[in-house]
PyMOL commands that place a pseudoatom at each C-alpha (Angstrom):
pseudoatom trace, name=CA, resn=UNK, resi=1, chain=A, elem=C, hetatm=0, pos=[19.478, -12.239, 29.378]
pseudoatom trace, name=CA, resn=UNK, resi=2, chain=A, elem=C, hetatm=0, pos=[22.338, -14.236, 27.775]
pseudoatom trace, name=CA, resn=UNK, resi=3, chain=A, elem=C, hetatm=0, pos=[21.353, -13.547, 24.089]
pseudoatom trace, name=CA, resn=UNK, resi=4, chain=A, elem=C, hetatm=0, pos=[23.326, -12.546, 21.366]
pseudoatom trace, name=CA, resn=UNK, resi=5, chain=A, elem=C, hetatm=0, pos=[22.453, -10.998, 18.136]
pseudoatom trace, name=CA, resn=UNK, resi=6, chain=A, elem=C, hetatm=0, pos=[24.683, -11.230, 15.594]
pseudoatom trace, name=CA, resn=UNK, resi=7, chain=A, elem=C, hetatm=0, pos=[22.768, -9.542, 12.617]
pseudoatom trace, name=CA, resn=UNK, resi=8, chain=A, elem=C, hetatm=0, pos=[24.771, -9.371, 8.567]
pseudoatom trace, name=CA, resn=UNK, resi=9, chain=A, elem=C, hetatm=0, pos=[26.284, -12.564, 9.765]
pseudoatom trace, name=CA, resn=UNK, resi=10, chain=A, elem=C, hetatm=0, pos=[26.534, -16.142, 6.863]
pseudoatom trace, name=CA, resn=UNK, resi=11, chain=A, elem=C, hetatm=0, pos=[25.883, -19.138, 8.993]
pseudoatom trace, name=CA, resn=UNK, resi=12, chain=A, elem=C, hetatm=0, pos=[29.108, -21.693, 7.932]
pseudoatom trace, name=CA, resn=UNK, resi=13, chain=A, elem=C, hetatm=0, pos=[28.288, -24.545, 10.084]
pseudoatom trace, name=CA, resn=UNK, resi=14, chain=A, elem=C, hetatm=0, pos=[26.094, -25.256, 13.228]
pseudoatom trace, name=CA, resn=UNK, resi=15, chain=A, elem=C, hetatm=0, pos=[26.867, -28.052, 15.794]
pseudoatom trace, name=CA, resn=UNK, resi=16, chain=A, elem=C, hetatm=0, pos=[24.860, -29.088, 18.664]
pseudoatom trace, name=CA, resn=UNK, resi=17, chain=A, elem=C, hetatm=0, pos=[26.950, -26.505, 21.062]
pseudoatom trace, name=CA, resn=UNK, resi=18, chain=A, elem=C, hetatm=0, pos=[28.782, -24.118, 18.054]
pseudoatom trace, name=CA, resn=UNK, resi=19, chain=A, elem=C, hetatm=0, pos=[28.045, -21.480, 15.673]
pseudoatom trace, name=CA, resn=UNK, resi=20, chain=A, elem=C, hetatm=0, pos=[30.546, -20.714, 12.746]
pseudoatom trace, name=CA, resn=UNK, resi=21, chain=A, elem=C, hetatm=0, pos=[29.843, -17.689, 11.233]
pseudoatom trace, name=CA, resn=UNK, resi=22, chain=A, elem=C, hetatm=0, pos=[31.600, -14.960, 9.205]
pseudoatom trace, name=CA, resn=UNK, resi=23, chain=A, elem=C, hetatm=0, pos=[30.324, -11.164, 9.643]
pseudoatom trace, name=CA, resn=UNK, resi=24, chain=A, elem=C, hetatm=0, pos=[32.460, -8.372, 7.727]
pseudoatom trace, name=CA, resn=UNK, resi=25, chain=A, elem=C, hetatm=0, pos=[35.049, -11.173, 6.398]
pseudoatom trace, name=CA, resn=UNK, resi=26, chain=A, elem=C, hetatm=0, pos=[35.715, -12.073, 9.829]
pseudoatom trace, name=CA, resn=UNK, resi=27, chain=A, elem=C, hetatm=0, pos=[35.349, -16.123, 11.020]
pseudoatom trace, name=CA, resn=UNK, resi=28, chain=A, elem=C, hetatm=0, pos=[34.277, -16.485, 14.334]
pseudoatom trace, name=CA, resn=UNK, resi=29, chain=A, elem=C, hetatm=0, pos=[32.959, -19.304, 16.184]
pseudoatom trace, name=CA, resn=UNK, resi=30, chain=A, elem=C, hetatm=0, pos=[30.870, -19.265, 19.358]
pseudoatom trace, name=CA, resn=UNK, resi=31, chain=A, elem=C, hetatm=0, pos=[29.560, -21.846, 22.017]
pseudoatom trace, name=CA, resn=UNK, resi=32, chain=A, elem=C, hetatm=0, pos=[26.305, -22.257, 22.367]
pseudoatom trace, name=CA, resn=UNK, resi=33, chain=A, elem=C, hetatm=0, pos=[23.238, -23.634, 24.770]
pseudoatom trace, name=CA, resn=UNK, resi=34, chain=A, elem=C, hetatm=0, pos=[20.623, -23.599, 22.099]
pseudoatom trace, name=CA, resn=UNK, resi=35, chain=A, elem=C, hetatm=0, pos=[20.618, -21.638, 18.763]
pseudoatom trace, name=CA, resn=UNK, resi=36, chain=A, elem=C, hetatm=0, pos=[17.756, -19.714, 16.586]
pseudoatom trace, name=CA, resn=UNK, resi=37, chain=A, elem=C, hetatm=0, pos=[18.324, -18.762, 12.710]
pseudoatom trace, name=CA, resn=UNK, resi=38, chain=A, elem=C, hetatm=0, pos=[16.177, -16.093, 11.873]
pseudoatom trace, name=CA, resn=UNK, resi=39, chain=A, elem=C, hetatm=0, pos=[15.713, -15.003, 7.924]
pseudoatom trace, name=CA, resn=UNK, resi=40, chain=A, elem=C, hetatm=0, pos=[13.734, -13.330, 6.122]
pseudoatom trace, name=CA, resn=UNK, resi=41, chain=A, elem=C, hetatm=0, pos=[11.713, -14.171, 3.271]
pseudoatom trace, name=CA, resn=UNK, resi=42, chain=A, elem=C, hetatm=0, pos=[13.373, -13.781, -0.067]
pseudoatom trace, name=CA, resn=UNK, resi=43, chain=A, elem=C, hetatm=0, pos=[12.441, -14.747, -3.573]
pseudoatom trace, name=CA, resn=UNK, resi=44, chain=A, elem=C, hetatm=0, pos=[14.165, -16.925, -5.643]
pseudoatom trace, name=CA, resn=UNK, resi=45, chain=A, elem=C, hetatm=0, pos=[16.235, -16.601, -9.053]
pseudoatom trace, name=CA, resn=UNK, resi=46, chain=A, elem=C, hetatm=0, pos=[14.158, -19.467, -10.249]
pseudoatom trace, name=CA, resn=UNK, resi=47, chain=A, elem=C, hetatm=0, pos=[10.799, -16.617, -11.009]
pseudoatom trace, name=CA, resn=UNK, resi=48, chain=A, elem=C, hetatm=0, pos=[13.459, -13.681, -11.329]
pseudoatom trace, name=CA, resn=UNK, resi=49, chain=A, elem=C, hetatm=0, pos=[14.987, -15.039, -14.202]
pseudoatom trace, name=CA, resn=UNK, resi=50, chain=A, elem=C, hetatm=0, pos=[11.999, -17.609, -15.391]
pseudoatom trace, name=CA, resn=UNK, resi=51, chain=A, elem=C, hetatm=0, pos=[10.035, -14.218, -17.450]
pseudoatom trace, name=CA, resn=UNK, resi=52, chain=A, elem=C, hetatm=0, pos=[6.790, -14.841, -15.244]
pseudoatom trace, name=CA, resn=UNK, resi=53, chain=A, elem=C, hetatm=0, pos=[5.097, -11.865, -13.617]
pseudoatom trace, name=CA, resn=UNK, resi=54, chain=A, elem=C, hetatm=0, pos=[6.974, -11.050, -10.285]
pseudoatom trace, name=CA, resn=UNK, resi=55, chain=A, elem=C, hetatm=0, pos=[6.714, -8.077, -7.671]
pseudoatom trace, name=CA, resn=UNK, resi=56, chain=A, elem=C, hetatm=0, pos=[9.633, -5.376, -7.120]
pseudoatom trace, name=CA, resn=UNK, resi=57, chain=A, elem=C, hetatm=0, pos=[10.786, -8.053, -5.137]
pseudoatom trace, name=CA, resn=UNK, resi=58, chain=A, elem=C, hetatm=0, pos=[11.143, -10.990, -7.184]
pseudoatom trace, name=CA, resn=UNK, resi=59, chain=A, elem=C, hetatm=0, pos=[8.000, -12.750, -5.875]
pseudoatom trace, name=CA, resn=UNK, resi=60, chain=A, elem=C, hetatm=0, pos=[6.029, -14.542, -8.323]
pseudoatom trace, name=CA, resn=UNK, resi=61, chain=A, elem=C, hetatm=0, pos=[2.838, -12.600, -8.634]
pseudoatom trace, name=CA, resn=UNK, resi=62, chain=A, elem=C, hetatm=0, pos=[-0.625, -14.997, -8.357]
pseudoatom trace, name=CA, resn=UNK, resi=63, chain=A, elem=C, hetatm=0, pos=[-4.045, -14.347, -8.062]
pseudoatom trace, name=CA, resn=UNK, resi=64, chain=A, elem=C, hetatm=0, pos=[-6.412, -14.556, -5.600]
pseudoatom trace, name=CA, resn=UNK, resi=65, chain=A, elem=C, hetatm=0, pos=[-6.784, -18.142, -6.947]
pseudoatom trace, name=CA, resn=UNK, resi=66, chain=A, elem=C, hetatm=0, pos=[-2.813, -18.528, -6.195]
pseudoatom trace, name=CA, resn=UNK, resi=67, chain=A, elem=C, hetatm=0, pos=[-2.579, -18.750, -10.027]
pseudoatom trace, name=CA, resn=UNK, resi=68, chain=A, elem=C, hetatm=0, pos=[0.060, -17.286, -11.839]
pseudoatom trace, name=CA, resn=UNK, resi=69, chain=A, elem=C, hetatm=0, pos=[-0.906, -14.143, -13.355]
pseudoatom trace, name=CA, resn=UNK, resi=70, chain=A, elem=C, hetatm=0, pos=[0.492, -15.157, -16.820]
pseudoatom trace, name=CA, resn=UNK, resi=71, chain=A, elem=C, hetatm=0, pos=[-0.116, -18.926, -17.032]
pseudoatom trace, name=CA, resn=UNK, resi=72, chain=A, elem=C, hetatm=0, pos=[-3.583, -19.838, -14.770]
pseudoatom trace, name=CA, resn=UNK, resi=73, chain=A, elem=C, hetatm=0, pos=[-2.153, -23.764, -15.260]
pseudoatom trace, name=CA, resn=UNK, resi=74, chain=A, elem=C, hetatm=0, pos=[1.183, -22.534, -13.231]
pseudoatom trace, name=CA, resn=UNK, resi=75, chain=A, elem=C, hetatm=0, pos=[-0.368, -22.303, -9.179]
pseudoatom trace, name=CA, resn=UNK, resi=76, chain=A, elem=C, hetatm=0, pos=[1.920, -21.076, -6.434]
pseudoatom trace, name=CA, resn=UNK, resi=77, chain=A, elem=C, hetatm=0, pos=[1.578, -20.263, -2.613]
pseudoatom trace, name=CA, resn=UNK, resi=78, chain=A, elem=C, hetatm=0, pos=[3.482, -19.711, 0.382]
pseudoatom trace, name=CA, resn=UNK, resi=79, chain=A, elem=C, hetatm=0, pos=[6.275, -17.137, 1.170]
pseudoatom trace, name=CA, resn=UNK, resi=80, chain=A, elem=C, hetatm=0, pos=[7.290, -17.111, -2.215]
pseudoatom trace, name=CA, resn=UNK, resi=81, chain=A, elem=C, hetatm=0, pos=[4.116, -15.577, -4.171]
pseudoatom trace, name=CA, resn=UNK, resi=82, chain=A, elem=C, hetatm=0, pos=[2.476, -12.292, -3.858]
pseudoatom trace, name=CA, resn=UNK, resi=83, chain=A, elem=C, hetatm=0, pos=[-1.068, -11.904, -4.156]
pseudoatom trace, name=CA, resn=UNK, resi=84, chain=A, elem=C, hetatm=0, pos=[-1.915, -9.079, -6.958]
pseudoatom trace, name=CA, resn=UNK, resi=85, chain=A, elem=C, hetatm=0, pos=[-4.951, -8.134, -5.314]
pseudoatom trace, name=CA, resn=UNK, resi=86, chain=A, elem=C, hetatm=0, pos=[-3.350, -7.452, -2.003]
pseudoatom trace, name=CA, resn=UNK, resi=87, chain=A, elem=C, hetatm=0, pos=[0.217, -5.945, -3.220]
pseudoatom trace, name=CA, resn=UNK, resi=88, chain=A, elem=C, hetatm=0, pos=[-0.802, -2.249, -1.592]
pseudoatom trace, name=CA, resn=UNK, resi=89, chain=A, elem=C, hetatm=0, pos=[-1.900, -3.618, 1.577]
pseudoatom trace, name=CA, resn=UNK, resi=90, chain=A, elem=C, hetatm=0, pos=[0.712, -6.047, 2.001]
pseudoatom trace, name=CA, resn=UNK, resi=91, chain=A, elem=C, hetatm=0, pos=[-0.908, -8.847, 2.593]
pseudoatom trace, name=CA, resn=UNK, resi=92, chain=A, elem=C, hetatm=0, pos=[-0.366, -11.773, 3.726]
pseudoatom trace, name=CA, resn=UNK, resi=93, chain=A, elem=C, hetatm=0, pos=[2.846, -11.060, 5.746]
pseudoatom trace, name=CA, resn=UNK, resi=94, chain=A, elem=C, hetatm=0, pos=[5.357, -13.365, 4.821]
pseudoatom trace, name=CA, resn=UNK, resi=95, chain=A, elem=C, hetatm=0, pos=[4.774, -15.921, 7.444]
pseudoatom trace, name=CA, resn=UNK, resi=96, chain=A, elem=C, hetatm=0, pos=[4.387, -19.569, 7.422]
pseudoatom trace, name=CA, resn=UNK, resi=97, chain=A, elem=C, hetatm=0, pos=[1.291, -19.631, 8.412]
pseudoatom trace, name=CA, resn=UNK, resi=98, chain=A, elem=C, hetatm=0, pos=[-0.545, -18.259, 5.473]
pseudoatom trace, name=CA, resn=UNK, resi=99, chain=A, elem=C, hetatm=0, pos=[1.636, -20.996, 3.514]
pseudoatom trace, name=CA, resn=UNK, resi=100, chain=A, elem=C, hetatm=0, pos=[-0.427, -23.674, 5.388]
pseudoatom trace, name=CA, resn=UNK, resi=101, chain=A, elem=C, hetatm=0, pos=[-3.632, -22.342, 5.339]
pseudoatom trace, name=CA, resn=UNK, resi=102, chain=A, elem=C, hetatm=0, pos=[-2.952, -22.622, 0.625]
pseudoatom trace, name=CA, resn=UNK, resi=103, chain=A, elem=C, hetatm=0, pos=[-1.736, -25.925, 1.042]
pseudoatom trace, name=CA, resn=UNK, resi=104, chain=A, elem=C, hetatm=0, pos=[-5.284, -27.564, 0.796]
pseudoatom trace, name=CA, resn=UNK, resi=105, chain=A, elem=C, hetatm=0, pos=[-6.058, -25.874, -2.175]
pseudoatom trace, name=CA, resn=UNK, resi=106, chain=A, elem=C, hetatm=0, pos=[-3.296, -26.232, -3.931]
for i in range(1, 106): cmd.bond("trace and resi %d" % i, "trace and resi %d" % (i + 1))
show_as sticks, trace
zoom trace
């Protein structure tokens, strides 16, 4: 009760009780209680344009090690790697979780 989605909208600046946004070249500001940001994972231009191996998606691909497919000295984990072995299944979901369960090892 009281919540409002605003989904397709850019975040321009958040205060502790506003929310400046634009959504379909519109600017809009609204007053807020308490605010969430939600996002999705994405990859970024940095494997997409660096030649390494990456998914459909631009995520650089790693094996089950977390090591880069092409270069095993190159290690990466977190929301921004996908596991070869797993690429049908999915898996791991892009969470934050799995991100600190790899941080010991890497």
């Amino acid at each position: 009760k009281g919540i409002k989605i605003i989904p397709n909208a850019k975040v321009l600046k958040v205060t502790k009780d506003t929310v400046t946004y634009s959504q379909n070249e519109k600017l809009a500001e609204i007053k807020v209680d308490f605010s969430v940001i939600a996002t999705g994972a994405t990859s970024f231009e940095l494997f997409k344009n660096s030649g390494l191996n990456v998914d459909e998606a631009g995520f650089m691909k790693v094996n089950d090690y977390l090591q880069c497919v092409d270069y095993p000295n190159i290690f990466g984990g977190g929301d921004c790697i996908c596991i070869e072995s797993s690429m049908k299944d999915h898996f791991p979901p892009k969470a934050g979780v799995y991100a600190v369960r790899e941080a010991p090892y890497l």
